[in-house]
Each structure stands twice: as structure tokens, then as C-alpha cells.
Residue, then its C-alpha position, 0 to 999 in steps of 0.5 A: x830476283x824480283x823485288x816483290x815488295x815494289x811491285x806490290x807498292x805498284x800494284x796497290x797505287x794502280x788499284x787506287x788509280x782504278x777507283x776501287x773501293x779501299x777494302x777491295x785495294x787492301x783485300x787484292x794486296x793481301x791476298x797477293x802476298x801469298x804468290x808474291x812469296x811463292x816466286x820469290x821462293x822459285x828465283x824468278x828474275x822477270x814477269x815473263x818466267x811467270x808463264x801458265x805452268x808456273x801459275x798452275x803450280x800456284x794453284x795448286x799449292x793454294x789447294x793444298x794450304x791449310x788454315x794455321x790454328x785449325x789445320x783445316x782445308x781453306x774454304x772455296x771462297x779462300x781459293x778464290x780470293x788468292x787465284x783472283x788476286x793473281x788475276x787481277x795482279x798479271x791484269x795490271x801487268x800487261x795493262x801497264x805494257x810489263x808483259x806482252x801477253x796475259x797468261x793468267x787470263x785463263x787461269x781457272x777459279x773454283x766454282x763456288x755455289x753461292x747461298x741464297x741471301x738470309x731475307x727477312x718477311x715483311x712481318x719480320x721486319x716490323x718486329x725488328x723495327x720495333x725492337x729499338x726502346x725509343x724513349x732512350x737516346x740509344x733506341x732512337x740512334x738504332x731505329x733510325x740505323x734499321x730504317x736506313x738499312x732497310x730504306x735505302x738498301x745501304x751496304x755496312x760500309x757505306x752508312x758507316x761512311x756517310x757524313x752529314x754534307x751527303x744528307x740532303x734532307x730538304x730534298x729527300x736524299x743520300x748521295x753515296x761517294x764511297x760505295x763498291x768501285x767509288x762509283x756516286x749515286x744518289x737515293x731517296x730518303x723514305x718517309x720512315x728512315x728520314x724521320x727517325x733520322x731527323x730526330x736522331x740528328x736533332x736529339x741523339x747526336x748533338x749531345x754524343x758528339x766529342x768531337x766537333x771536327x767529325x762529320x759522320x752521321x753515326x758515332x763510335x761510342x766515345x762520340x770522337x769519329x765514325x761508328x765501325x763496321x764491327x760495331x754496326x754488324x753486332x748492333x743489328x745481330x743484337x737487335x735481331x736476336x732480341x726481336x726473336x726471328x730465329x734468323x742471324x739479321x745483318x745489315x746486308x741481310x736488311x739490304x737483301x730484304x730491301x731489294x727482294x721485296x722491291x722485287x716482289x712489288x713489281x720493282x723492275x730489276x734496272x732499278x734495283x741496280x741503281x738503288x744498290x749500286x751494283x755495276x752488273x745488272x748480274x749482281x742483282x739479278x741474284x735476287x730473283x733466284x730468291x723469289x723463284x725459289x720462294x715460288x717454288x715452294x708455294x707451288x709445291x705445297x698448293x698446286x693440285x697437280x704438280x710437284x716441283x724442284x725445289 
């Protein structure tokens, strides 16, 4: 019988290996740990029985899976994430020579028809900037929160692990280590977020900090680490629910907001890419369906002759 537990331990150490983000690494492992206790229950003794009948019957039983509290069908996205688990597993597998053939590079994923991301106008966002209370050392750590988000495109994760040897403020810029795939880039700090940002440096942080040995840029509450990434996502849901937009605000919404309009000043597409550091230009071409989708609407309402889908 398979020792599943080893070749999960395998599987973990070669995703690290391939530079993923540690997120990615955890989420493909996790989600493994449901096929690996479905061969084990089938008595496979080698990769090779694995074969695509296998996989389909796999498949199957991940549509029929139920969430354990509700009792409710799993979402589409669920689907996905355990069936590209398997694929990205059985990759590792005839990659490192432990199979022959791949038979799970035909296994088919569940289409998912992904939203449009929540942007914010240009006036939306200025309200929001102005929600912080700067005369109080909170409102000056929060307004500079909001103006790197906003600035400089920063995924969650990414501003929560950024430390102060990254910041370099005489040159205007970030360097990012730990984005999505672990893969550098370097950005350009605007004139908005690098000025709350020095002042929240100069007044807020010295005063927070507990513990010297910590470099992150924004702090947890107690002052001795790194602010989490549940802590920042119900910070900016709080602020924008106090600036009154009627829209659920995070952190990748502002990240959305930053690059549509961008987009909508006549940013090209190849920079956009390099500001978010997304691998395929696919990714971000996302965007566009945004302002086609916006253009549609305006269409509708003022062309005088025709109508349009929207």
C-alpha cells in the first residue's frame, strides 16, 4: 500500500523547490489529503494503478462531497481546488520520472465563471482616503495602509510581509520578494503613499514597536511581529464601511481599483502586469472585461440608436 503520508512530505518539499508562494504550497497539500485518503481506501500498492478511471471516479466523489456543518453542495471553486491539487500532484510525479505517462493531464476542471472584481470610482476612493482620523497615531498607520494599497497595487500578503530593508525611500521604491511564485519585482513608490508612509515610520511605528528584532513595516497590535492578514482585511472592511460606499472594500478590491484605472488612463496592459505581478499577461487582462463591461453600460444608456448586451 502507498504510504501517503511520504509522498505528501514529497510533494510539499518539491513545491517549495519550484519557488511557490508558501500559501500556494499549504493550499495544493490540503487539499491533496482528500485523494490521498480516497487511494488509500482503493489499496493502491503503486502511482501506475492510479490510471484515468481511477481519476474519474475521483472526480466524482468530490461532486458528491458535502460541506460537514451545512450539509450543502461545495462551491465550484472547491471542486477545483481538490481536482487541480491531483493535477499539479500526478505533475510532480512524471516530472520526477515516478510515472511514465501523466493520466491526469486530461482531467477535466469545472468551468467557473468568475466575477467581476468590486472596484471603487475615483471619487470612492478619496472618500475612503479621508476616512482615517490622522491627528491619532491609528489614522496615520491606516491612511498610509490605504495609500500603499492603492498606490502601489500590493496583494494582502504581500504588504503584510514587507520589512523595512525592502523600503527604499530615497529611491522612491518597494522591492517585493515574497509576491505569488516568490518571483522579485520592484515598484515605485507614488508621492501619496511615500509621504503617509514616512510619517507613519517617523511618528507611529517607533512608539508601537515591542519588539526590536522585528522588521515588518506594519505591526500587530501588541507591536512584537508582522500585522496579519485577517487583521488588514477587517481594517479596510471597517474603513470602508465608515466611509459609507455600499461596497464591501478589501484590500484586493483596492488592488483592482489601482489597476483599472490605470487602465482607464491609458496604462498599457504589459505594465499593469509588471505593477501586479502576475505571470500571465492573461491575468491581467481581466481587467479589461471591467472597462468593456462599464463601456457597455454607458452605451446603453447615451447612444441614441443602439442598444447593447450588457
Amino acid at each position: 500500500m502507498l504510504e501517503t503520508s511520504l509522498w505528501k512530505a514529497r510533494f510539499a518539499d518539491w513545491l517549495a523547490a519550484r519557488y511557490r508562494s508558501s500559501d500556494t504550497c499549504r493550499n495544493y497539500v490540503s487539499h491533496l489529503s482528500g485523494f490521498l485518503e480516497f487511494v488509500a481506501a482503493l489499496g493502491l500498492t503503486s502511482w501506475a494503478e492510479a490510471n484515468r478511471d481511477v481519476l474519474e471516479e475521483y472526480r466524482a466523489h468530490v461532486f458528491s462531497l458535502r460541506h460537514p456543518r451545512t450539509g450543502n453542495p461545495l462551491r465550484v471553486g472547491t471542486h477545483i481546488a481538490h481536482l487541480m491539487a491531483v493535477k499539479v500532484f500526478f505533475r510532480f510525479l512524471s516530472r520526477e520520472g515516478y510515472l511514465l505517462a501523466n493520466p491526469a493531464s486530461e482531467l477535466e476542471l469545472p468551468r467557473q465563471k468568475k466575477p467581476l472584481p468590486v472596484v471603487l470610482n475615483e471619487p470612492e476612493i478619496l472618500k475612503l482616503m479621508e476616512v482615517p482620523n490622522t491627528s491619532r497615531k491609528t489614522g496615520i498607520r491606516d491612511r498610509a495602509l490605504l495609500e500603499l494599497l492603492y498606490g502601489t497595487g500590493l496583494r494582502n500578503n504581500e504588504l503584510c510581509s514587507l520589512t523595512l530593508d525592502l523600503l527604499d525611500l530615497a529611491g522612491h521604491t518597494v522591492r517585493l520578494q515574497r509576491g505569488k511564485g516568490s518571483k522579485p519585482r520592484l515598484l515605485p513608490l507614488g508621492q501619496e503613499a511615500q509621504a503617509w508612509l514616512e510619517l507613519y515610520l517617523e511618528r507611529v511605528r517607533p512608539g508601537w514597536l515591542r519588539n526590536p528584532r522585528c522588521q515588518a513595516v506594519f505591526l500587530d497590535r501588541w507591536g512584537a511581529g508582522p500585522m496579519q492578514r485577517a487583521t488588514l482585511s477587517m481594517l479596510v472592511r471597517t474603513l470602508g464601511r465608515k466611509a459609507g460606499l455600499g461596497k464591501a472594500v478589501t484590500p484586493h478590491g483596492l488592488r483592482h481599483s489601482c489597476a483599472t484605472h490605470m487602465l482607464r488612463r491609458g496604462a498599457g496592459l504589459r505594465h499593469i502586469q509588471q505593477l501586479l505581478g502576475h505571470e500571465q499577461l492573461s491575468s491581467t487582462e481581466h481587467y479589461t472585461r471591467v472597462e468593456l463591461t462599464g463601456l457597455r453600460k454607458v452605451l446603453s444608456r447615451c447612444h441614441p440608436r443602439e442598444s447593447f448586451w450588457l
